[in-house]
C-alpha positions as CSV (number, residue, x, y, z in Angstrom):
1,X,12.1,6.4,-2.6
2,X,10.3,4.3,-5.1
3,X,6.5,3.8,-4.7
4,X,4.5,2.1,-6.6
5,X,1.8,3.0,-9.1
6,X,-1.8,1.6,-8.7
7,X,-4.4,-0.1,-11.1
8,X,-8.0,0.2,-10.4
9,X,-10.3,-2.4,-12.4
10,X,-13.6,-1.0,-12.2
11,X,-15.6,-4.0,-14.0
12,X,-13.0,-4.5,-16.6
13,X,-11.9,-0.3,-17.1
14,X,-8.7,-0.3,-15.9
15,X,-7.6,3.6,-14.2
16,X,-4.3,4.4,-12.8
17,X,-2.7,6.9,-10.3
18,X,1.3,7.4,-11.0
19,X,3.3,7.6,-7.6
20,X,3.7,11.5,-8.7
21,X,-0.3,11.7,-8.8
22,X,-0.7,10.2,-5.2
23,X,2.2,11.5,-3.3
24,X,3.1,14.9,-1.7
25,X,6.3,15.3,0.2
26,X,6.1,11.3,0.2
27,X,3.3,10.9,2.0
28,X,0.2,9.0,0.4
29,X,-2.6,11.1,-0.2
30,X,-5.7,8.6,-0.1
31,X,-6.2,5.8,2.2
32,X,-8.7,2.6,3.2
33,X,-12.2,4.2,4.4
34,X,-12.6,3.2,8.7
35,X,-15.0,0.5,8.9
36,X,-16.1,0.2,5.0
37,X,-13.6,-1.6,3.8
38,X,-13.5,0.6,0.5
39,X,-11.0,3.3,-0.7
40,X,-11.7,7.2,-0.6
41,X,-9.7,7.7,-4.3
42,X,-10.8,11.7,-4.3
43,X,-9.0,14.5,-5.9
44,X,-6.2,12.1,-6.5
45,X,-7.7,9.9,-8.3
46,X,-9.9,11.9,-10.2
47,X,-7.3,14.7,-11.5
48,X,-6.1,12.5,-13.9
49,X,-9.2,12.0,-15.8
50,X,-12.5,13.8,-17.0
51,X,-15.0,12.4,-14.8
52,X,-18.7,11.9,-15.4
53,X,-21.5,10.9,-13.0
54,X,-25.0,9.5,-14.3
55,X,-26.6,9.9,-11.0
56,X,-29.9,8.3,-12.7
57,X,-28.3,5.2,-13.7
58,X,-25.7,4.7,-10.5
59,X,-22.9,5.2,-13.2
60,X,-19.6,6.9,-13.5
61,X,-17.7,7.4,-16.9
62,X,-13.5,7.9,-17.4
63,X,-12.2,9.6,-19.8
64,X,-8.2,10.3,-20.0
């Protein structure tokens, strides 16, 4: 089976999960949040990169 691989453009910093990232036994490992209309990205997401949070200035940093 051959999923796709996502891009995330978070105000012009483009991330990416690989099918192999997202996937276990071939089924999805993140989904649409009920009611919010956002995405919960998790663990998934963020295994791929070193993350950092700047909790006083409401920012997040990538790095991978």
């Amino acid at each position: 089976m051959n999923l796709p691989n996502f891009t995330f453009d978070f105000q012009g910093v483009k991330v990416y999960i690989f099918a192999n990232n997202y996937t276990v036994n071939c089924v999805a490992q993140f989904g649409q949040l009920q009611g919010s209309g956002g995405i919960l990205l998790g663990d998934t997401f963020l295994r791929n990169y070193v993350v950092t949070y700047d909790k006083q200035n409401s920012q997040m940093s990538f790095l991978g």
